[in-house]
C-alpha positions in Angstrom: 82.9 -5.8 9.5 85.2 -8.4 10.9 88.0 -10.3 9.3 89.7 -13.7 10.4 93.2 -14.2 9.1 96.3 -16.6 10.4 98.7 -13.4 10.1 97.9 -9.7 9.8 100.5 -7.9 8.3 100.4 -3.9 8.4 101.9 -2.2 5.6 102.9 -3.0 2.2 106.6 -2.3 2.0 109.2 -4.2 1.3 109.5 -5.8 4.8 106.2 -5.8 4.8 105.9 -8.4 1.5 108.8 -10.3 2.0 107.1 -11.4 5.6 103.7 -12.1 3.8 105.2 -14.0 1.4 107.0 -16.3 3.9 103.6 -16.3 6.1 101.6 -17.3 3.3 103.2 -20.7 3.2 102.0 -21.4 6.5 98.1 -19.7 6.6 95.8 -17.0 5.5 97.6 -13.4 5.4 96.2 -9.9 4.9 97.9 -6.7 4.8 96.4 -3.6 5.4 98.0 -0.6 3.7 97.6 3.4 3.9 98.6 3.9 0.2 98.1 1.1 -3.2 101.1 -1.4 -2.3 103.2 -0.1 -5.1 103.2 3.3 -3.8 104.4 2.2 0.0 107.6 4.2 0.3 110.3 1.8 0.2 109.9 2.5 -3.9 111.3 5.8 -3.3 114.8 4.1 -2.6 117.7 4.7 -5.2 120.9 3.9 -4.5 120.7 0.3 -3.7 121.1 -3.0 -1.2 124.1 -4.1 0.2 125.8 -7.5 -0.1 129.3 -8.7 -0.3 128.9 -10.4 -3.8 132.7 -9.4 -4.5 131.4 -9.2 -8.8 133.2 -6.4 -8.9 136.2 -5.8 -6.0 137.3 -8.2 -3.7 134.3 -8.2 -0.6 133.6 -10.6 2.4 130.4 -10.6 4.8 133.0 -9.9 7.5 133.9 -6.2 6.4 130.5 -5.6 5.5 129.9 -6.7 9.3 132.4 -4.1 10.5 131.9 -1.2 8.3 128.3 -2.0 10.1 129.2 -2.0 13.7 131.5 1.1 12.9 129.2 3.1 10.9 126.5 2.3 14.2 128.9 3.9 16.0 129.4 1.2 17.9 125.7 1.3 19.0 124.2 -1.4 16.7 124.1 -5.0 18.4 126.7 -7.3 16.8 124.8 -10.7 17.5 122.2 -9.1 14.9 124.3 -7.2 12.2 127.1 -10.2 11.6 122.7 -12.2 11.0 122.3 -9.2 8.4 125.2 -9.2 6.9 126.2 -13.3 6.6 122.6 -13.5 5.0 122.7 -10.8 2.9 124.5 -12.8 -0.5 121.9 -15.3 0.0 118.9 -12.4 0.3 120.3 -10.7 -3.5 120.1 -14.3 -4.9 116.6 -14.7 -3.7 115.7 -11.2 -4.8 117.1 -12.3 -8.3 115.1 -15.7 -8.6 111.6 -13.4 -7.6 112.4 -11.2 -10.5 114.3 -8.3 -9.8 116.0 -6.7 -12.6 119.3 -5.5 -11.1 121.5 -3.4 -13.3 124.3 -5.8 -15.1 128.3 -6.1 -15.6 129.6 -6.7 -18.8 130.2 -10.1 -18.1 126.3 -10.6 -17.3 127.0 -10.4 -13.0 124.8 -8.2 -10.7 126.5 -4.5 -11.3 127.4 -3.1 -7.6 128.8 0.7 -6.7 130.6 2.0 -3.7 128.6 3.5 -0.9 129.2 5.5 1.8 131.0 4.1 4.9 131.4 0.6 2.7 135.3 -0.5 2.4 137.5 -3.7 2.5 139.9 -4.8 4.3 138.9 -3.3 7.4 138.7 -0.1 6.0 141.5 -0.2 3.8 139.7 1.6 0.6 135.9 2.0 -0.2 134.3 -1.0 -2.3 131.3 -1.8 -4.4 129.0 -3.6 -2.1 125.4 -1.6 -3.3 123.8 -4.2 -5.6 121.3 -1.7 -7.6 118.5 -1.6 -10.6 120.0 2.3 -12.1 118.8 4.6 -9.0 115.2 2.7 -8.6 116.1 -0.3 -6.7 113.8 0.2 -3.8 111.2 0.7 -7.0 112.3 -2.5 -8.5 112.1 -4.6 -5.4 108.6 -3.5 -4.4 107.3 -4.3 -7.3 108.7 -7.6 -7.4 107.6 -8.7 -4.4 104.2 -7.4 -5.1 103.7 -10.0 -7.6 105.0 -12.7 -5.5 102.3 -12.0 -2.6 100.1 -11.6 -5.2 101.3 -15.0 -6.5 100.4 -16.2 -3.2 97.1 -15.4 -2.7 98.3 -13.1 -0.2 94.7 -10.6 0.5 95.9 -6.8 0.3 93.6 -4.2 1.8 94.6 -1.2 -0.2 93.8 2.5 1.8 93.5 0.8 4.9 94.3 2.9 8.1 95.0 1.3 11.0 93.3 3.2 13.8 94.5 0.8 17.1 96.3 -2.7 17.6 94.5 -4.4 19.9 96.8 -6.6 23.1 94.7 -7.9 25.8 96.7 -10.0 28.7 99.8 -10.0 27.0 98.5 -10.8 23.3 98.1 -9.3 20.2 95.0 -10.3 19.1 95.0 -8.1 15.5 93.9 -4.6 14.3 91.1 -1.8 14.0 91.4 -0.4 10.8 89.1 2.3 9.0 88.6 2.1 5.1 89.3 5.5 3.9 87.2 5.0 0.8 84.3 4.5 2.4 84.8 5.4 6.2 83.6 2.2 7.9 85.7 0.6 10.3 86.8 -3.0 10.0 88.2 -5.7 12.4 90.7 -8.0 11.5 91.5 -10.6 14.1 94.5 -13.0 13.5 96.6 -15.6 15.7 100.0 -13.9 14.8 100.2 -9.2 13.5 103.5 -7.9 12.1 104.0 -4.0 12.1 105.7 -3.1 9.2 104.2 0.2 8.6 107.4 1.8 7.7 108.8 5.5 9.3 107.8 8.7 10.6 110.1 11.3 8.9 107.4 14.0 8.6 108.0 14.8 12.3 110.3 17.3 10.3 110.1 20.2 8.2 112.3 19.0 5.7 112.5 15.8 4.7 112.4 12.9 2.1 109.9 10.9 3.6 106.3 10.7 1.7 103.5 11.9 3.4 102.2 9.0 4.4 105.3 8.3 6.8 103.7 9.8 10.2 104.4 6.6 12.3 101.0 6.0 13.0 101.6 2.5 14.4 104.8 3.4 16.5 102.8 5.8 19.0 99.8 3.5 19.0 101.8 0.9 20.4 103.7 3.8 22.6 100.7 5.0 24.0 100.1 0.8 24.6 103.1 0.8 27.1 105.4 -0.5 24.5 108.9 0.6 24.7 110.2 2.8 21.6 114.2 2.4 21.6 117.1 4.9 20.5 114.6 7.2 19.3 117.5 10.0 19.2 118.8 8.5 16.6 117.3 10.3 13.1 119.6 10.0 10.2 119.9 13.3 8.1 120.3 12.3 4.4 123.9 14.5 3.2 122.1 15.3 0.1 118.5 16.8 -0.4 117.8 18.8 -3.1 117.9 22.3 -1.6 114.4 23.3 -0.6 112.9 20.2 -1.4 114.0 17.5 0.5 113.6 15.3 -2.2 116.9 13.1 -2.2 119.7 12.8 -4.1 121.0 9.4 -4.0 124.6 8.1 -2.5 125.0 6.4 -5.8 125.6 9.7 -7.0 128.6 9.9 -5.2 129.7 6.5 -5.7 129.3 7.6 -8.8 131.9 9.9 -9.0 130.5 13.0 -7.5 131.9 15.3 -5.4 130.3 17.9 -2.6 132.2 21.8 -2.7 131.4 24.8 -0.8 131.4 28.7 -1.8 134.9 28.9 -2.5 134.8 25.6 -4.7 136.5 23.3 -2.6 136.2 20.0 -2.0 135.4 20.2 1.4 135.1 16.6 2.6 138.9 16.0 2.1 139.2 17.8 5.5 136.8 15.9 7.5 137.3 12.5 5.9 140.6 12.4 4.3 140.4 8.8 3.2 137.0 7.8 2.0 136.0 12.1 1.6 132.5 12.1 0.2 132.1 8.8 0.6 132.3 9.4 4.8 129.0 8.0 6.8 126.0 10.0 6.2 126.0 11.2 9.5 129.8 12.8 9.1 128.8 13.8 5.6 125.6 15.8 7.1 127.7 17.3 10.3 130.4 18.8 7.3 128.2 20.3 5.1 126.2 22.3 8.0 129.8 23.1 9.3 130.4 24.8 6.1 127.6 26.7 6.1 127.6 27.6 9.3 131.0 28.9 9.1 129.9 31.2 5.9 131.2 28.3 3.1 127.5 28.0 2.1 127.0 28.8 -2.3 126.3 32.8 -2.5 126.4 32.8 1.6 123.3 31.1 1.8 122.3 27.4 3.5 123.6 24.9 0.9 126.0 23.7 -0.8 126.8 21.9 -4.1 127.0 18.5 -5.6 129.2 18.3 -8.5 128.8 15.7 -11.2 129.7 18.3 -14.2 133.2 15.6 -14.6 131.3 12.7 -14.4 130.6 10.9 -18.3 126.8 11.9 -19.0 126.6 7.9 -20.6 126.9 6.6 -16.6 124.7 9.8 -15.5 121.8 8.8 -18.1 122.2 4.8 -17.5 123.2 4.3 -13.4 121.3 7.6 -12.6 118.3 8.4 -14.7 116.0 9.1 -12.0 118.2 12.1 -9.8 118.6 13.5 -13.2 114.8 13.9 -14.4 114.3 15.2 -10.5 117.0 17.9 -10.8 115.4 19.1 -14.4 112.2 19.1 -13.5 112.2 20.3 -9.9 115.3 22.6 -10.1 115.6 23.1 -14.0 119.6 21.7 -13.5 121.1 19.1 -15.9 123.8 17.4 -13.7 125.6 16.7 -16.4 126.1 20.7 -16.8 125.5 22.3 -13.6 126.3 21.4 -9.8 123.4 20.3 -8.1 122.1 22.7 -4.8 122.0 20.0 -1.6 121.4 20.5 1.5 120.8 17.5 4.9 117.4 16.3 4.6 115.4 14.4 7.2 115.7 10.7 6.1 115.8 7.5 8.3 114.6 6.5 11.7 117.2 4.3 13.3 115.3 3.8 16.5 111.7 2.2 16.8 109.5 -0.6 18.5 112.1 -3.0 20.2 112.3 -6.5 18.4 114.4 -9.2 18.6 116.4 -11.1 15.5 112.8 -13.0 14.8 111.2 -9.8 14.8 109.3 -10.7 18.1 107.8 -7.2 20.0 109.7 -6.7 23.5 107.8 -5.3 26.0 110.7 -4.3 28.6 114.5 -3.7 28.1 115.2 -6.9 29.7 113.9 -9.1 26.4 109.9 -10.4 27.4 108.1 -10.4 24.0 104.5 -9.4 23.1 103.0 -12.4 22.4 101.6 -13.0 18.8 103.3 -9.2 17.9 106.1 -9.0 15.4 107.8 -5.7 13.6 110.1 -5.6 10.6 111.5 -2.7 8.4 112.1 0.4 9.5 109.8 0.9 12.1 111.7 -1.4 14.0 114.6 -1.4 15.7 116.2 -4.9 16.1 119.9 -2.3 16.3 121.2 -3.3 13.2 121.8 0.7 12.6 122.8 1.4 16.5 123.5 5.2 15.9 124.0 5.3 12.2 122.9 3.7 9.3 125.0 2.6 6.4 123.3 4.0 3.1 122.1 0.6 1.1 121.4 -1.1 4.8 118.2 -0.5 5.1 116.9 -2.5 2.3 118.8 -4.9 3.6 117.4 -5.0 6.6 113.8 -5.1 5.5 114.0 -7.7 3.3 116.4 -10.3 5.9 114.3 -9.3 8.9 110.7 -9.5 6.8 111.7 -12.5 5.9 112.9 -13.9 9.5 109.6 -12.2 11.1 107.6 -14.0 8.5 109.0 -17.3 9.2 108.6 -16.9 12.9 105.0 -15.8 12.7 103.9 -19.3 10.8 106.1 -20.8 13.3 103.9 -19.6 16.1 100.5 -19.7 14.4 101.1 -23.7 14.1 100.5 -24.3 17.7 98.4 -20.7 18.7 95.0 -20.4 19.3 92.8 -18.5 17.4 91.9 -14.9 19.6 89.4 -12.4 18.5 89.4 -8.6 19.0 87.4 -7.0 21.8 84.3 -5.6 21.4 85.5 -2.8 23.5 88.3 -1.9 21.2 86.3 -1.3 18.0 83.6 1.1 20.7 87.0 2.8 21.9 88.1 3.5 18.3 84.8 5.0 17.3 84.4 6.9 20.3 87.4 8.6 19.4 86.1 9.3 15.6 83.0 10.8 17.2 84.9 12.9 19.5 87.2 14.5 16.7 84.8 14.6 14.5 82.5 16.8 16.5 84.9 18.6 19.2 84.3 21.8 19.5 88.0 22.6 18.7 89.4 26.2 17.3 92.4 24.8 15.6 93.1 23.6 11.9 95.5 20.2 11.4 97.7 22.0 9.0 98.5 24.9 10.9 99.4 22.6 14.0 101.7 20.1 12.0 103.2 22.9 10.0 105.0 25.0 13.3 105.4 21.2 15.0 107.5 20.2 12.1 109.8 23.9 12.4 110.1 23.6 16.0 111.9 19.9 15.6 113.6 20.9 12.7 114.7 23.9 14.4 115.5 22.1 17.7 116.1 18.8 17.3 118.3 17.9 13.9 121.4 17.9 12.6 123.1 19.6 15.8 121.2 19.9 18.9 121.9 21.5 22.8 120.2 21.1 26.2 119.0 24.6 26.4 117.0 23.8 22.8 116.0 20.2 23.8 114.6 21.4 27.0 112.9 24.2 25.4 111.3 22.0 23.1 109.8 19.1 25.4 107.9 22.1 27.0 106.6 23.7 23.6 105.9 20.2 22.5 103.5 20.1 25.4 101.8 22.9 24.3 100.9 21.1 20.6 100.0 18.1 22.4 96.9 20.4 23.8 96.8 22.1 20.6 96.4 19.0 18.7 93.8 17.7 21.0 91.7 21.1 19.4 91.6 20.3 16.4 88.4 20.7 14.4 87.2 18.6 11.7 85.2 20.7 9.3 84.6 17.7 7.0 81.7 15.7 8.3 81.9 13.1 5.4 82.9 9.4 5.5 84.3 8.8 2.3 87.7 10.0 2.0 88.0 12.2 5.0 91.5 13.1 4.4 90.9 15.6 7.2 90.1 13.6 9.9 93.0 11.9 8.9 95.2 14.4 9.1 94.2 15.0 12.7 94.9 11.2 13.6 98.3 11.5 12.1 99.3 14.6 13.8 98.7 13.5 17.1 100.8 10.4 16.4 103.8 12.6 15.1 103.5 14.9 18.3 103.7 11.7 20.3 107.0 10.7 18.6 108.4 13.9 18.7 108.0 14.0 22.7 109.8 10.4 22.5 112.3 11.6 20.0 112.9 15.3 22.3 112.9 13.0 25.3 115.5 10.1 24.5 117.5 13.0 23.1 117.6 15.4 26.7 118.8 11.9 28.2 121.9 11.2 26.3 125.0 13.5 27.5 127.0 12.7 24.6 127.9 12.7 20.8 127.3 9.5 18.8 126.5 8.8 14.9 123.2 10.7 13.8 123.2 12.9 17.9 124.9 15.2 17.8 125.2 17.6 21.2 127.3 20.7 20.6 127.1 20.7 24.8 128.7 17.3 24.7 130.5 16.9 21.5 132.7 13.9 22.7 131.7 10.3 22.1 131.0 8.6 26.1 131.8 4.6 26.3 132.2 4.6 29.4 128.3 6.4 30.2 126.3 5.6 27.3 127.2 2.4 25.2 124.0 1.7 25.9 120.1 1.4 23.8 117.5 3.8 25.1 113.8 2.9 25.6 111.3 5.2 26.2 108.1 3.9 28.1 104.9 6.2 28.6 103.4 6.3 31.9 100.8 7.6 33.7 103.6 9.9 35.1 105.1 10.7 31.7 108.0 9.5 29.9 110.5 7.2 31.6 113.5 6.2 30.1 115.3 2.5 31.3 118.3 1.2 29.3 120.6 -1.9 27.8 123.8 -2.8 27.3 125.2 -2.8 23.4 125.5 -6.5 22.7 129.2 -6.7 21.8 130.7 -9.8 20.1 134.1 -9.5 18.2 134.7 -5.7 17.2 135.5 -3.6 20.5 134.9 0.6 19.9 137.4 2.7 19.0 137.8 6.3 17.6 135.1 6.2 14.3 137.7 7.7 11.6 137.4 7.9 7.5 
């Protein structure tokens, strides 16, 4: 079957929405979605979105813009953050007139709570910048802008995987997508296609990603010849529940609570002596595997503890409902009585498909664009984050850069000419179908993803060396071929979550090699990369982005300067 739209928009986040919504004022818009809309995976987000309201403490969009650039690392590009940030009041307004219901002062204002990383006056003392709805923001977001595309008339295409984007000559020309209900594949052509498909967090053993977020897009376009930047940049949340992954929001530290080790300290005083827990997550992450690794961990073992025993149970049952039904039903802990076990968890992709401030795909590291391509949210990687992201950023940063990429698309499809999708790109699709589905393969999806996702968490996480980087991109080799053995033993169409599966894993394996590959490149220590082989930050060598091409020879890795505008690096301290 074959669909005409004016924009194609895949994914259903909250980038994903806001662009529809601003594309639907200029044409026909359909998004195609892996999950129902409301389950897309920016509802998982707690703690909240970032704006220097000032309802609470004195704020300006000018610290927010430094506590930014500094929290990057210096990596993010400062043209693009001081965009983010100036916008951002006007973004929580908007969000307020399309009907989210953000938690309230007394006086009837937007309610905001400090954050990691977020301060005033340069840096001065931390500050309640994260506007939130309790500790379901992302939640309350989604489901607001939900009912605006609905509003209008925006066409969703609910369990909807996209399967290959087709560019021909330098254009986009739309998607092949198979409907997992039924297993029929469906074209959908369209003058202007936004990735939004979110992030790709299951490349690890542990993390707080749904399982939906394999990246699927990412390594199509990858595997296109489109550049993937800083991919060695995965942020590590501070505070997963031990064993779970399931996260523990920032807000719970803003909050009032406070991270000890084995002997009951409060250990972040020593690595962050002014803003302690409240340090970037990428500090906060690097401390608490210190600890354990230097036999602080609770009973000797690999976590440690998140106290909120001090903090009044009233704030705990109205700002934090949501952490404290996880902890009682997944850990049987009341926070309001016990410390809670935490331990890093794999969280946020700062790297991804190279756009610029309008969202436009580049195809090089020198700027040229995809025509008719956009991405938003955090598959992207328009270097707002550089090398870090600030917790309460990234909804941000959907939301502004949806919206731009939205406006940009009905922009271009105003004067572009309607394209169609190759006939050759819906036969190379089902080719590929046919050839997983009846390979004569020995290996079994789950098994395959299962020791993938060890080796990168072992490997390539929190801390990582050239000897374990090197070992890896060999061993990742060997899943590539494992992967391409795969045998589907479900011959069905409807709901073949298996074949699935198999699609998805190859696309994670891809990302790891890209991930393992930008990684072995960079000789230094910066925000969320850590090398215990080169612990020092390098200015002078690497205050530069990544990209990652795929050949025909391999990987090959090109780079660009760090666009710098007003704030010059210095030594990161808290």
């Amino acid at each position: 079957m074959v669909h005409h739209f004016d924009s194609l928009i895949v994914g259903s986040g909250l980038a994903g929405l806001r662009a529809a919504i601003e594309a639907s004022r200029h044409g026909s818009v359909a998004v195609l979605t892996k999950l129902y809309p409301t389950r897309s995976h920016s509802g998982a987000a707690q703690g909240g979105i970032g704006a220097a309201l000032g309802n609470e403490e004195p704020d300006s969009p000018e610290w927010h813009f430094y506590d930014t650039v500094k929290g990057s690392d210096f990596l993010g590009d400062q043209g693009v953050i001081e965009v983010m940030c100036e916008d951002a009041i006007r973004t929580i307004v908007e969000l307020e007139h399309l009907g989210v219901p953000f938690s309230r002062t007394p006086e009837g204002k937007i309610a905001q709570r400090r954050f990691g990383g977020h301060t005033r006056d340069f840096g001065a003392a931390p500050v309640r910048r994260a506007c939130y709805s309790a500790d379901r923001t992302g939640h309350a977001i989604l489901f607001a802008l939900s009912e605006q595309s609905e509003l209008q008339g925006v066409k969703i295409f609910p369990e909807f995987q996209v399967l290959d984007i087709s560019i021909e000559n330098g254009r986009c020309r739309g998607a092949v997508a198979v409907n997992v209900r039924t297993g029929d594949l469906h074209v959908f052509t369209a003058q202007a296609t936004l990735v939004a498909a979110g992030g790709y967090g299951r490349i690890f053993r542990t993390t707080s990603n749904a399982l939906a977020s394999t990246g699927d897009c990412l390594s199509i376009l990858f595997n296109k010849g489109i550049p993937l930047e800083d991919m060695e940049f995965f942020q590590f949340h501070p505070t997963g529940l031990q064993g779970l992954g399931i996260l523990i929001t920032e807000g719970a530290r803003g909050e009032g609570g406070v991270l000890i080790n084995a002997g009951g300290e409060r250990f972040m005083e020593r690595y962050a002596p002014t803003i302690k827990d409240l340090a970037p997550r990428d500090m906060v992450s690097r401390a608490i595997m210190t600890e354990i690794r230097e036999g602080r961990g609770i009973d000797g073992r690999e976590y440690v503890l998140l106290d909120l025993t001090h903090v009044d149970r009233r704030i705990i049952d109205e700002r934090l409902p949501e952490i404290s039904t996880f902890c009682k039903i997944y850990m049987g802990i009341d926070p309001s009585e016990k410390p809670i076990p935490v331990l890093p968890t794999a969280h946020y992709a700062m790297g991804g498909i190279p756009t610029d401030v309008d969202g436009r795909v580049l195809r090089d590291e020198r700027g040229a664009a995809v025509e008719g391509l956009y991405a938003a949210g955090e598959c992207a990687c328009v270097s707002v984050h550089g090398a870090n992201r600030l917790g309460c950023n990234s909804l941000l940063d959907t939301v502004v850069f949806g919206r731009r990429a939205g406006m940009a698309m009905g922009r271009y499809i105003k004067g572009a000419e309607r394209v169609d999708v190759p006939k050759s790109a819906l036969d190379r699709v089902r080719g590929e179908l046919d050839s997983l589905l009846n390979g004569p393969g020995d290996e079994q999806a789950g098994a395959v993803r299962d020791a993938f996702q060890e080796v990168m968490m072992s490997r390539c996480s929190v801390f990582r060396n050239e000897e374990d980087l090197f070992a890896l991109t060999g061993e990742l080799q060997a899943f590539r071929e494992r992967a391409e053995r795969v045998k589907i033993r479900d011959k069905g169409r409807i709901f073949n979550t298996e074949l699935m599966e198999a699609i998805e894993l190859r696309h994670l394996i891809s990302l790891g090699e890209a991930i393992a590959g930008s990684a072995l490149q960079r000789r230094e220590s910066r925000g969320a990369h850590s090398r215990e082989d080169y612990p020092k930050r390098d200015d002078e060598n690497w205050l530069k982005h990544t990209f990652a091409f795929r050949t025909e020879r391999g990987l090959e890795f090109r780079f660009k300067p760090v666009t710098i505008t007003r704030f010059q690096p210095v030594e990161r301290k808290y």
